[in-house]
C-alpha positions as a Python dict, from the first residue, in 0.01 Angstrom:
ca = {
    (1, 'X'): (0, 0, 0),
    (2, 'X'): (290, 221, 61),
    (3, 'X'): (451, 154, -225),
    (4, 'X'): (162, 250, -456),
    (5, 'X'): (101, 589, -306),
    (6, 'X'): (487, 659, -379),
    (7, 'X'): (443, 582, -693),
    (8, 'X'): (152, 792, -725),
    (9, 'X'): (333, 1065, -559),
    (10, 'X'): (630, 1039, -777),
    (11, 'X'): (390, 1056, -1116),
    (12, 'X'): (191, 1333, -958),
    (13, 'X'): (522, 1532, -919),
    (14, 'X'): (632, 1458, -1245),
    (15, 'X'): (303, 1563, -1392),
    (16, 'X'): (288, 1928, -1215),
    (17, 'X'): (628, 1934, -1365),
    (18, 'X'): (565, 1861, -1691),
    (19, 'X'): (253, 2109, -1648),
    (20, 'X'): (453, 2368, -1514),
    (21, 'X'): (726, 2407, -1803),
    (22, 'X'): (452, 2393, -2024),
    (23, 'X'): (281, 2662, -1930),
    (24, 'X'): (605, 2822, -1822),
    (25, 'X'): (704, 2787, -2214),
    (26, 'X'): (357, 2899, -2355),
    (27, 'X'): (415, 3229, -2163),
    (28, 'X'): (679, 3353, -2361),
    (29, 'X'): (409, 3387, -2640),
    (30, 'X'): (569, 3694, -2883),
    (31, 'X'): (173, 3869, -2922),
    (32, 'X'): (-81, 3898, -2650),
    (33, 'X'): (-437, 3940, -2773),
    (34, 'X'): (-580, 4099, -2500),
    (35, 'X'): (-375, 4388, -2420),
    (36, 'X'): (-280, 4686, -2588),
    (37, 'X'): (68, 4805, -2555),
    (38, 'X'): (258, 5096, -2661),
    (39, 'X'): (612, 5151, -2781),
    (40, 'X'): (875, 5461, -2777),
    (41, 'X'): (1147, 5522, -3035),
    (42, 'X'): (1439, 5651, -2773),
    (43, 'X'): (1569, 5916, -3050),
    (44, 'X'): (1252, 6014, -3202),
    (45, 'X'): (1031, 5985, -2891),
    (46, 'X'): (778, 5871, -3131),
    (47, 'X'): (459, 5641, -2987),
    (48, 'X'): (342, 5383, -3156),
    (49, 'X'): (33, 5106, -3066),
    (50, 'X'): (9, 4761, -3092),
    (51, 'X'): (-350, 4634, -3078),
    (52, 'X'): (-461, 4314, -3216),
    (53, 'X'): (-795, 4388, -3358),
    (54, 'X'): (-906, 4038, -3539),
    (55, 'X'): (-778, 3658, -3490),
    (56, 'X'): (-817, 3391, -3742),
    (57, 'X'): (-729, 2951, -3673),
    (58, 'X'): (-595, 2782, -4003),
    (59, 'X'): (-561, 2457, -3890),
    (60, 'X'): (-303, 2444, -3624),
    (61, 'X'): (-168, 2800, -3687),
    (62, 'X'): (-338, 3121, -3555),
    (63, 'X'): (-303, 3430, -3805),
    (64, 'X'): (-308, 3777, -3579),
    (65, 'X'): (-443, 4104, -3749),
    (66, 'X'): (-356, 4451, -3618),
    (67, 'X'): (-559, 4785, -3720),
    (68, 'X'): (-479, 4886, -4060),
    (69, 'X'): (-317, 5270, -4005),
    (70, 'X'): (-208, 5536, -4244),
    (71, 'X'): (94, 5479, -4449),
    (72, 'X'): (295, 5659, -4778),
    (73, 'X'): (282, 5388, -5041),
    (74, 'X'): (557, 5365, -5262),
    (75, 'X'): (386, 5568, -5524),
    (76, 'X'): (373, 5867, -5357),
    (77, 'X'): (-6, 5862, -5231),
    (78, 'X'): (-114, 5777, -4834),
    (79, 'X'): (-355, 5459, -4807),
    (80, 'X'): (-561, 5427, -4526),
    (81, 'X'): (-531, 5069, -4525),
    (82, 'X'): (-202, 5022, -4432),
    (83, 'X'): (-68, 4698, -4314),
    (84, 'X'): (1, 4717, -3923),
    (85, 'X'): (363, 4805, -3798),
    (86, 'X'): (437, 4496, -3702),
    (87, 'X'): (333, 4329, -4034),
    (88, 'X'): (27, 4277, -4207),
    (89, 'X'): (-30, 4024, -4029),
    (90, 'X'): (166, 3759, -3764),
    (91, 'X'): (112, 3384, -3784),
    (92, 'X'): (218, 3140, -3456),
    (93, 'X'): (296, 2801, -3515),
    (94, 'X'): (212, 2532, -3251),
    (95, 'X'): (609, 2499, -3185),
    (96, 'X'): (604, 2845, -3063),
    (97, 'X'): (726, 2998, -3407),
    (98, 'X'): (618, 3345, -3501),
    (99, 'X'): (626, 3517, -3827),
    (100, 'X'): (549, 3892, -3909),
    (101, 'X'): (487, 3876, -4265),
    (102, 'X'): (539, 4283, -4433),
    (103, 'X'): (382, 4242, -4780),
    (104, 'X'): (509, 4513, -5035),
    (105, 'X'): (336, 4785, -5176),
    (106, 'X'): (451, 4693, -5547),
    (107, 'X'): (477, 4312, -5696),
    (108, 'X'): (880, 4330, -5769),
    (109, 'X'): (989, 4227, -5435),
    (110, 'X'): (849, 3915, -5197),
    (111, 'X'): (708, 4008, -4866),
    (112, 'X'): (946, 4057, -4555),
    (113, 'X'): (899, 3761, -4322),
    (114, 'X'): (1080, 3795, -3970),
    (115, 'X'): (1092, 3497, -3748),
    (116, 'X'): (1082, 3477, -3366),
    (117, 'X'): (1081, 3120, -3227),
    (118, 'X'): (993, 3223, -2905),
    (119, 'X'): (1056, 2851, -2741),
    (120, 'X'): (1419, 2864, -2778),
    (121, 'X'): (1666, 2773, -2506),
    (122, 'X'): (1995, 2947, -2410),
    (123, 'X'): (2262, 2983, -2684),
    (124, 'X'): (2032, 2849, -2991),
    (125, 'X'): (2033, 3019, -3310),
    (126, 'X'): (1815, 3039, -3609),
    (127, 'X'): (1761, 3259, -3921),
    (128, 'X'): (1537, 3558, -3839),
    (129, 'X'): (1565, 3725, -4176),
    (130, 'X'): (1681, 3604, -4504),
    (131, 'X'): (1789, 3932, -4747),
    (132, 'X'): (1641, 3945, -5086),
    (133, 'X'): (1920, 4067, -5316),
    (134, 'X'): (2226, 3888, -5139),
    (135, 'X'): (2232, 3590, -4994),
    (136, 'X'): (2310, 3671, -4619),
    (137, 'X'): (2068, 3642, -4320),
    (138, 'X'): (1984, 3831, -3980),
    (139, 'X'): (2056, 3559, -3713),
    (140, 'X'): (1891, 3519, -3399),
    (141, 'X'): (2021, 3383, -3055),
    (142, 'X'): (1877, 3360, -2728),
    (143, 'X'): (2198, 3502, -2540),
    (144, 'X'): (2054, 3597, -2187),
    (145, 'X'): (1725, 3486, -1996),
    (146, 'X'): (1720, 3735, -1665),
    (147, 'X'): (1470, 3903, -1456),
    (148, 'X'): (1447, 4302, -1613),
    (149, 'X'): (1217, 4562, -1501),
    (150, 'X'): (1028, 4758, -1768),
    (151, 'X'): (736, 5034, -1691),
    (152, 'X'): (715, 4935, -1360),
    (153, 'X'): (704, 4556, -1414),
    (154, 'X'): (937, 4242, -1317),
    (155, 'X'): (960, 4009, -1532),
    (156, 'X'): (1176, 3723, -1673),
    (157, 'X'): (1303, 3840, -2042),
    (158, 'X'): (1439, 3669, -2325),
    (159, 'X'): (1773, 3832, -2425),
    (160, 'X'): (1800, 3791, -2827),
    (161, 'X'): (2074, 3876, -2993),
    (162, 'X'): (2087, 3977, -3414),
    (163, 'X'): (2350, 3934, -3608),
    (164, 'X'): (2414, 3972, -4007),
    (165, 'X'): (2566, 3683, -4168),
    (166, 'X'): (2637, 3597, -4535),
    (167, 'X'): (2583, 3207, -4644),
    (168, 'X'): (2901, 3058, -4496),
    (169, 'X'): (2804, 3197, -4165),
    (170, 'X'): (3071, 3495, -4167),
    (171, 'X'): (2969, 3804, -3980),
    (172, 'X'): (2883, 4082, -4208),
    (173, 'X'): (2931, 4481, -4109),
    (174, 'X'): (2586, 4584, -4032),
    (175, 'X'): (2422, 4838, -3758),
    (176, 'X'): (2216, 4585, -3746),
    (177, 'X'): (2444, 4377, -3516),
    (178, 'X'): (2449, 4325, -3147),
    (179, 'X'): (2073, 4507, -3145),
    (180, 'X'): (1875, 4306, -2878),
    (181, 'X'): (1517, 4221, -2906),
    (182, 'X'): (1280, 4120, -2577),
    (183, 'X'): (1055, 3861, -2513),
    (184, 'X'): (905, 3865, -2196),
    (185, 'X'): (763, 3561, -2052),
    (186, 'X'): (434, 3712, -1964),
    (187, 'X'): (408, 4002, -2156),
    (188, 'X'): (525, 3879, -2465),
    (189, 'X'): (790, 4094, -2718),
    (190, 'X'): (882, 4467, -2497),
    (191, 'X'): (1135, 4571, -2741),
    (192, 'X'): (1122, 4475, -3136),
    (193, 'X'): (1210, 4644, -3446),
    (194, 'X'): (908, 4834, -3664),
    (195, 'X'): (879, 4539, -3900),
    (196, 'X'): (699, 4753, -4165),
    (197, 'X'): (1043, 4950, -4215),
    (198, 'X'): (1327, 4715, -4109),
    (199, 'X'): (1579, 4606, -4253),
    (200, 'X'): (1593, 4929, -4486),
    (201, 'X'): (1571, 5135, -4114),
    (202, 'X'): (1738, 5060, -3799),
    (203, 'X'): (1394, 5131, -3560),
    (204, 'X'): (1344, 4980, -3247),
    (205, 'X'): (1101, 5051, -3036),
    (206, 'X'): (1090, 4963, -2628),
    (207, 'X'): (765, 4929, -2430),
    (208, 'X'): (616, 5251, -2280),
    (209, 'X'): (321, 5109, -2142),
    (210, 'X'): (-15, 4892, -2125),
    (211, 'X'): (-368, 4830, -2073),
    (212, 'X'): (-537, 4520, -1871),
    (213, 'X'): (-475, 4652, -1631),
    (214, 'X'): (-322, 5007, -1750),
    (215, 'X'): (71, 5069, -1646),
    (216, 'X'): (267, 5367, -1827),
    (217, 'X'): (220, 5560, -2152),
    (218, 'X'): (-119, 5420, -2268),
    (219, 'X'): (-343, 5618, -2556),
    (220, 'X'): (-408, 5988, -2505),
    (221, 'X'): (-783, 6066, -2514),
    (222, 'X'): (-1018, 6388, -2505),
    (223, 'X'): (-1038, 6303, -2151),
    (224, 'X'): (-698, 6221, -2073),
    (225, 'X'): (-593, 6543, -2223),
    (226, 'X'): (-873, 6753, -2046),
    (227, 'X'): (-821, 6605, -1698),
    (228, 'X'): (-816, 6911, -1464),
    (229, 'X'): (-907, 6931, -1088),
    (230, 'X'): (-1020, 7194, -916),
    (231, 'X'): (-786, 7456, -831),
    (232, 'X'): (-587, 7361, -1147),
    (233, 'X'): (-465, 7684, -1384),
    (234, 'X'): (-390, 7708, -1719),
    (235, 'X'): (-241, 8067, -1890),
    (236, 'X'): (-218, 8065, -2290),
    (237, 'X'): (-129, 8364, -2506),
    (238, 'X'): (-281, 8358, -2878),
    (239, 'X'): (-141, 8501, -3186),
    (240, 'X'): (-295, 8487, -3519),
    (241, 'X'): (-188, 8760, -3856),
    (242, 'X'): (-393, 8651, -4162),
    (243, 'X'): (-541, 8787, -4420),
    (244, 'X'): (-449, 9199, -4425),
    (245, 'X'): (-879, 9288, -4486),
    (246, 'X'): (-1004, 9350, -4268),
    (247, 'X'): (-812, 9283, -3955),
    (248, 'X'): (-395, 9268, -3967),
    (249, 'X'): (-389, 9125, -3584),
    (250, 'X'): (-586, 8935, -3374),
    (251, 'X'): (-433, 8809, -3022),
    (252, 'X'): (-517, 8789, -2673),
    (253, 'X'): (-475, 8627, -2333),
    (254, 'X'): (-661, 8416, -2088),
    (255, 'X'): (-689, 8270, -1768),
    (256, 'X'): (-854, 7958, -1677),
    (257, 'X'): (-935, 7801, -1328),
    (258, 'X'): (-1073, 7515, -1261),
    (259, 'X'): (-1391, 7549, -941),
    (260, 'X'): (-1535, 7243, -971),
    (261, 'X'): (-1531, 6913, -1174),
    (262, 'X'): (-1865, 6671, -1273),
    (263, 'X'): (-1833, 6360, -1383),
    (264, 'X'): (-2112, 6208, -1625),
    (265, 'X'): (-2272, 5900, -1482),
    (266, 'X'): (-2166, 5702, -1762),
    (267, 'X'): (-1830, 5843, -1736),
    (268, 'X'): (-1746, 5931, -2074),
    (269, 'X'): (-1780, 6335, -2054),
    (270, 'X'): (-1672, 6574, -1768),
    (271, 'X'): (-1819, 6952, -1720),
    (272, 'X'): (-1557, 7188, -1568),
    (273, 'X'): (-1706, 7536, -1373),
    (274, 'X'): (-1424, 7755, -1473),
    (275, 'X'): (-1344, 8078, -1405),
    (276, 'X'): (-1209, 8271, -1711),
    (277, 'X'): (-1048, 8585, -1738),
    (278, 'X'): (-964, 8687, -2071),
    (279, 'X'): (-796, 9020, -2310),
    (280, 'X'): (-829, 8962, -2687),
    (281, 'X'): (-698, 9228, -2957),
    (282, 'X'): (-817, 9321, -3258),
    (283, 'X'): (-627, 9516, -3493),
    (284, 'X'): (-735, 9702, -3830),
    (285, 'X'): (-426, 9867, -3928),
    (286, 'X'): (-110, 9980, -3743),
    (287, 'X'): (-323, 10248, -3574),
    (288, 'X'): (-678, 10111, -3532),
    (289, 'X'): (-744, 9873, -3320),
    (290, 'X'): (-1028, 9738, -3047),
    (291, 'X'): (-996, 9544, -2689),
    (292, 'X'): (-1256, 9313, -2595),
    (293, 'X'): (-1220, 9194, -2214),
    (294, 'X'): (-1425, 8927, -1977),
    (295, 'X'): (-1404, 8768, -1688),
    (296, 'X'): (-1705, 8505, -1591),
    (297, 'X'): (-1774, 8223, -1459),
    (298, 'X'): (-1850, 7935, -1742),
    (299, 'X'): (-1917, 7566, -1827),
    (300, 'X'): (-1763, 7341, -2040),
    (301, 'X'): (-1838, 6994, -2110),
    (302, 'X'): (-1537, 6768, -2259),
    (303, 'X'): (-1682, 6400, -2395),
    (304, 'X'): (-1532, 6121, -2544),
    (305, 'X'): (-1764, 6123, -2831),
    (306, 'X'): (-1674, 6477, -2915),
    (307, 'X'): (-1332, 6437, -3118),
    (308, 'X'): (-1340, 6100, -3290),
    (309, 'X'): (-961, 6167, -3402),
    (310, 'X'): (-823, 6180, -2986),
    (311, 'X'): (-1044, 5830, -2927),
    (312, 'X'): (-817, 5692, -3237),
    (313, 'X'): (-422, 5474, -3125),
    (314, 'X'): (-162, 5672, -3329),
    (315, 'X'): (-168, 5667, -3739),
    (316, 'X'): (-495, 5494, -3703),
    (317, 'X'): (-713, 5668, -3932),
    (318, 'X'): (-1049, 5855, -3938),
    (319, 'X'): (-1273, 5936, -4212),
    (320, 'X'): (-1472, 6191, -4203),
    (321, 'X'): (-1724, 6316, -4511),
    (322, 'X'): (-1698, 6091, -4762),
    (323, 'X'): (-1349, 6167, -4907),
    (324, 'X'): (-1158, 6305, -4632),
    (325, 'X'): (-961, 6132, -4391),
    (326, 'X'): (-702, 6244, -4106),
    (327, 'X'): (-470, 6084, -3887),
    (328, 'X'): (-290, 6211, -3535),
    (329, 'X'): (70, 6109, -3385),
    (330, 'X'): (182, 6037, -3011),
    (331, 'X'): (512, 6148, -2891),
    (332, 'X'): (632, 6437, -2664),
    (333, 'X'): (651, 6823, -2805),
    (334, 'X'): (993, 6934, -2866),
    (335, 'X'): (903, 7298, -3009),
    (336, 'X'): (1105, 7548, -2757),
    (337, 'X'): (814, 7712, -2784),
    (338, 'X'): (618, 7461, -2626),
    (339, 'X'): (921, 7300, -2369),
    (340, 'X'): (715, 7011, -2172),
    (341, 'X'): (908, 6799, -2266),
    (342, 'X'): (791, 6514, -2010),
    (343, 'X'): (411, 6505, -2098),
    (344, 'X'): (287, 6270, -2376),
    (345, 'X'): (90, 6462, -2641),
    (346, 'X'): (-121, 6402, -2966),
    (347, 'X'): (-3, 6569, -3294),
    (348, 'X'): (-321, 6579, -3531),
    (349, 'X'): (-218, 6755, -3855),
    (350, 'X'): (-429, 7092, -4002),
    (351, 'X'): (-438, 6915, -4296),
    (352, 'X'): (-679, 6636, -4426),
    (353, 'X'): (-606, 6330, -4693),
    (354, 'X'): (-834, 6431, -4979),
    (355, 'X'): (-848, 6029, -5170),
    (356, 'X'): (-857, 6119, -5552),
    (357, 'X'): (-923, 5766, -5682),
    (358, 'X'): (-974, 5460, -5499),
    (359, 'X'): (-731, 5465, -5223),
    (360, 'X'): (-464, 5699, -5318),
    (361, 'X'): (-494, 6025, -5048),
    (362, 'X'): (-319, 6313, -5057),
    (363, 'X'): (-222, 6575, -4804),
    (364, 'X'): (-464, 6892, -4835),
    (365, 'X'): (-280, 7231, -4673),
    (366, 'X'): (-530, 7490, -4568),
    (367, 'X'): (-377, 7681, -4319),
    (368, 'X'): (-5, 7637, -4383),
    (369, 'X'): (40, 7477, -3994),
    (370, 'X'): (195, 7115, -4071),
    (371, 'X'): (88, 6935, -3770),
    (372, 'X'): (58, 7234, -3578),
    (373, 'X'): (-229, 7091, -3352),
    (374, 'X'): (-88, 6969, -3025),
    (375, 'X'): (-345, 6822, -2722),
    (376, 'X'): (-77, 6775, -2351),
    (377, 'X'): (-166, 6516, -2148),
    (378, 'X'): (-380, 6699, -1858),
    (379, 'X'): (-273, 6996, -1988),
    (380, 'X'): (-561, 7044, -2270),
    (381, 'X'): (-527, 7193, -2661),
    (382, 'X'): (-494, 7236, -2912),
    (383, 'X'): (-183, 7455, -2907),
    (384, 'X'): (46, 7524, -3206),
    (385, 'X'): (340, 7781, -3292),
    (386, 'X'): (341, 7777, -3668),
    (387, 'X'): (464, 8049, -3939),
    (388, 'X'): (356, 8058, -4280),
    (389, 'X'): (482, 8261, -4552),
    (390, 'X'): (104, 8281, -4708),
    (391, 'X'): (-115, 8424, -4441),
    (392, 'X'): (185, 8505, -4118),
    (393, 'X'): (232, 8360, -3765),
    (394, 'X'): (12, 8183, -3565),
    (395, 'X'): (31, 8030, -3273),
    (396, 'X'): (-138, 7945, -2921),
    (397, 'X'): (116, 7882, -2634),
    (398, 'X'): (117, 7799, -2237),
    (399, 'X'): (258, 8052, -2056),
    (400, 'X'): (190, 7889, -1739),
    (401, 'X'): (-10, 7631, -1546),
    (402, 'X'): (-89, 7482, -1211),
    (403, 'X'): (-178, 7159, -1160),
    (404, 'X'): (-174, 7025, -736),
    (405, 'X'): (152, 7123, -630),
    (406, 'X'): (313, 7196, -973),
    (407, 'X'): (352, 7508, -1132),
    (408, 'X'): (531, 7592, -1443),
    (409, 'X'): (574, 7903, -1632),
    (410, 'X'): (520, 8259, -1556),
    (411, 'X'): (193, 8340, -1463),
    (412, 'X'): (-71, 8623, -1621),
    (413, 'X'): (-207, 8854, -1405),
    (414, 'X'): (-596, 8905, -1446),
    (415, 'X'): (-588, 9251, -1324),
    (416, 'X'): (-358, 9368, -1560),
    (417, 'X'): (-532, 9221, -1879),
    (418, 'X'): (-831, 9354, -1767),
    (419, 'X'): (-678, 9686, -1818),
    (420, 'X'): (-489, 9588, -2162),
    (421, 'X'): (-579, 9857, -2397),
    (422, 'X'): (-811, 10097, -2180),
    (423, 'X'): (-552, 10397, -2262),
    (424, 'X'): (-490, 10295, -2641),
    (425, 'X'): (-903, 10276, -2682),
    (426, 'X'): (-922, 10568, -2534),
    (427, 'X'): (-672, 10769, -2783),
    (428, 'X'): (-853, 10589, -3080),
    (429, 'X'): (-1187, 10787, -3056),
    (430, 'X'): (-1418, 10597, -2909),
    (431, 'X'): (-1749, 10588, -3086),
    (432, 'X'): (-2109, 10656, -2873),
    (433, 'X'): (-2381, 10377, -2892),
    (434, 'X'): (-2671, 10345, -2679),
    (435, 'X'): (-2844, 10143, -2612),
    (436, 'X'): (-2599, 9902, -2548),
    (437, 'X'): (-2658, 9618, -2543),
    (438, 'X'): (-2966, 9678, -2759),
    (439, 'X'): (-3237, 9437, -2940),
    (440, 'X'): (-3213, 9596, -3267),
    (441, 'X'): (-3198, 9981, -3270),
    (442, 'X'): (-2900, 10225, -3157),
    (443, 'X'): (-2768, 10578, -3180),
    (444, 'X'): (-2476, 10630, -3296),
    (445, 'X'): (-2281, 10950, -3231),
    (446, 'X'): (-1963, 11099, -3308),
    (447, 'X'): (-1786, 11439, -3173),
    (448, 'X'): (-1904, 11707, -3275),
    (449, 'X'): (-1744, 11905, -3598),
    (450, 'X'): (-1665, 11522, -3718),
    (451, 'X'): (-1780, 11478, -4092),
    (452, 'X'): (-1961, 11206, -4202),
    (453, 'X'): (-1839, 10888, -4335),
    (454, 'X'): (-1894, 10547, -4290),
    (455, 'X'): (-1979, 10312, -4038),
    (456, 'X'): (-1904, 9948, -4036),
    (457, 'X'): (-1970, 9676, -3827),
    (458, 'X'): (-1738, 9318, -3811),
    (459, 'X'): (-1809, 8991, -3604),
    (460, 'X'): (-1560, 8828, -3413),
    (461, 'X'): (-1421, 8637, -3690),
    (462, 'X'): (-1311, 8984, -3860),
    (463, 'X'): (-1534, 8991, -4122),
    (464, 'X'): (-1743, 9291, -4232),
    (465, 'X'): (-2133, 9205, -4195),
    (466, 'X'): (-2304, 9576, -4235),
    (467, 'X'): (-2216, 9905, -4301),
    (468, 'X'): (-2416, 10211, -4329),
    (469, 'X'): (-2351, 10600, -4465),
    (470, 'X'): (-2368, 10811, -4141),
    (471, 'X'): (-2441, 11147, -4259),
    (472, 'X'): (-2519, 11327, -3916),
    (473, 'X'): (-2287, 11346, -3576),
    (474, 'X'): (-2624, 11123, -3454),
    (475, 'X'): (-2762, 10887, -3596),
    (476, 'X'): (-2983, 10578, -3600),
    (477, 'X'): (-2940, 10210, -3700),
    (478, 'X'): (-3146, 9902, -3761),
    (479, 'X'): (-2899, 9608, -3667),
    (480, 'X'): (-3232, 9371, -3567),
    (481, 'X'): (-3146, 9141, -3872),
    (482, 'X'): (-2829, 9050, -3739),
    (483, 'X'): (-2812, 8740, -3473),
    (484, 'X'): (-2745, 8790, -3144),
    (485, 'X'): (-2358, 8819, -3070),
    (486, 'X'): (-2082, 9106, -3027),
    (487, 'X'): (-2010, 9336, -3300),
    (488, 'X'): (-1728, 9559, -3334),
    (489, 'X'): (-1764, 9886, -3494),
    (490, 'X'): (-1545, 10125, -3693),
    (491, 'X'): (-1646, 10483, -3825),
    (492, 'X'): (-1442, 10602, -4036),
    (493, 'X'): (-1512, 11011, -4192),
    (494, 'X'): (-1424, 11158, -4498),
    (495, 'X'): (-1103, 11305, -4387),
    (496, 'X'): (-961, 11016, -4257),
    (497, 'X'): (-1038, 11070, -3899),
    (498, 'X'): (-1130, 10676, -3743),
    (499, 'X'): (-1358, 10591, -3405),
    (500, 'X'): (-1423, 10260, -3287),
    (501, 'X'): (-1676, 10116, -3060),
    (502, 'X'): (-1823, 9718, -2967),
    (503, 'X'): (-2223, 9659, -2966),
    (504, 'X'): (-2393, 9348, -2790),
    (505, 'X'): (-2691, 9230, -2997),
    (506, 'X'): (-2911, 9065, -2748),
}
């Protein structure tokens, strides 16, 4: 009786050891499905996603599928059905093989298969990458298995070595050589090359963070960029010179602080109470010119469903329309004008891919701003710093915020924009309105001995909506056909003399 239950002992054992390196072995899987994870280039500080998005079983093997994303063909037009980064699509083998299979744009040249047999022992080489036009290879060797910490995270880690060799097994010159690619045992590959551009470019990418549960860098969303808390400040400064008629100059300043923050039930929008204080400029000429100030209390609601392009993972595209299409980056701004350098951001370009036929898009300027249109982690957007030789500068910059305990910049003073300008107006004639604000008719009166002239009225955008002869020092108006908004007004006489003035239309 004894002697049976040692025996059953001893193949109990040897079955939770057999179990055990089993599973131990599956865990060094090269994809996992059911996470997304997120990569840095250490030069570029470019972020790129890896999301599986579809899986497919062909008899024993199981084909992975990534989103398609934007990407220049060779032909000089963007498709936005681009194979995934990591190829167009990955295929595992039961013996823990894994392929990442690039196929070409054109026919000339077969696809780009790298190989990662992710079951391999200590010191054990095989062929990750046979060249097309010589007959060399990329060889791959397990050369260290050791516990490394990456975002946070222990974890036992595959060490693999590349090397270029030609066919007698001679090392060939290549900056390819001694690069190291990591397999993590359960969180599969956390450094790799971008398989969609390698061999031809030397990119490799390290982990920068997950989801399931979330750890690191992850995706930056509308609400990710617009998460304030009470007591949080944000200063910006705004610059804009377009078109010379009829403004030359429009800028201004604000203030914004957080009071309170509500969160939707459902959790995908968030209402800030804010308190805004605010001096805006706008300028006719070198010497005519009006100030527009607030300062209120306000709401604004951010929601996930707002900006379909912040919901999208980097170079994942969206269309919008029928023909247009647009596509945003992740990385960190490195614009002196805009030095936060340690806060993840979104880059979503001005332009938009206009598809002439079938699926060849090309890049649309409007504005001049090449990607001008950057959204800061907790920090909000879109700011940009972008000159043009068409139109002139424009930007939108931080000039300070507070956020807890951290503060960065200089700070704006509300009292003093308040006051931007009151002197200037004053020297520029002001014009006489009443009422004001008004529902539709006003007086409007200049200084007495003024001749007439003209009187026109502009909406915040800077373009002229009305103008009227004023023959009289007083007069009367109809604006009652115009919605309800601000207007600014300039008067302008026959001998040059100018007087401006702002009307509220209730």
């Amino acid at each position: 009786m004894k002697s049976i239950s040692k025996s059953l002992f001893i193949l109990l054992l040897l079955s939770l050891i057999i179990i055990s390196q089993s599973t131990e072995a599956q865990n060094y899987n090269a994809i996992k499905a059911n996470t997304k994870y997120y990569f840095i280039d250490s030069t570029s500080k470019d972020i790129i996603a890896l999301r599986i998005d579809s899986i497919r079983t062909v008899g024993a093997d199981t084909i992975y599928y990534g989103f398609r994303q934007m990407k220049q063909t060779d032909y000089g037009c963007y498709t936005i059905k681009g194979g995934f980064w990591i190829g167009d699509e990955v295929t595992e083998k039961p013996d823990g093989m894994f392929s990442f299979i690039v196929y070409p744009f054109s026919p000339p040249d077969s696809a780009n298969t790298f190989r990662i047999l992710s079951l391999r022992a200590l010191n054990q080489p095989w062929k990750f990458y046979n060249y097309h036009t010589v007959n060399q290879y990329i060889e791959a060797k397990v050369t260290e298995i050791s516990i490394l910490t990456f975002i946070g995270i222990s974890d036992s880690v595959k060490v693999i070595t590349l090397t270029r060799k030609d066919a007698s097994g001679q090392v060939v010159a290549d900056p390819v050589n001694d690069q190291k690619i990591l397999l993590s045992r359960n969180y599969g590959l956390i450094r790799l090359p971008k398989f969609d551009v390698f061999p031809d470019y030397n990119l490799f990418y390290d982990i920068a963070g997950k989801t399931n549960p979330e750890t690191g860098i992850t995706n930056l969303t509308t609400l990710g960029i617009y998460d304030f808390q009470p007591g949080d400040e944000l200063h910006s400064v705004w610059h804009d010179q377009g078109s010379p008629v009829p403004f030359t100059i429009m800028d201004g300043s604000t203030i914004m602080r957080v009071l309170e923050r509500i969160t939707s039930v459902t959790g995908d929008s968030i209402t800030y109470r804010m308190e805004v204080c605010q001096s805006s400029r706008y300028q006719f000429s070198q010497t005519e010119y009006i100030y527009y100030h607030t300062f209120d209390t306000v709401y604004q609601t951010y929601s996930s469903l707002g900006t379909p392009i912040l919901e999208t993972e980097p170079l994942e595209p969206v269309t919008a329309f029928n023909d247009w299409t647009t596509f945003s980056f992740m990385g960190f701004p490195t614009d002196p004008a805009i030095p936060l350098y340690d806060l993840p951001a979104k880059f979503i370009s001005n332009s938009m891919m206009w598809a002439q036929q079938d699926d060849c898009y090309t890049m649309i300027t409007f504005d001049g701003c090449w990607y001008s249109d950057i959204y800061i982690k907790g920090l909000g957007g879109p700011y940009h710093n972008c000159i043009d030789f068409g139109w002139g500068p424009s930007s939108n910059l931080l000039k300070y915020y507070k956020k807890g305990d951290v503060n960065w910049g200089s700070p704006l003073s509300c009292d003093s924009l308040l006051t931007v300008g009151l002197k200037d107006l004053t020297h520029a004639h002001p014009l006489t309105i009443s009422p004001n604000p008004t529902n539709g008719i006003i007086t409007v009166t200049v200084p007495e001995g003024t001749p007439s002239g003209r009187l026109e009225l502009f909406d915040l955008s800077g373009r002229m909506i009305a103008g009227y002869n004023q023959k009289q020092e007083t007069e009367r108006f109809d604006i009652s056909g115009l919605p309800a908004g601000i207007y600014f007004c300039k008067f302008r006489s026959v001998n040059g003399e100018v007087y401006l003035g702002k009307i509220i239309r209730l």
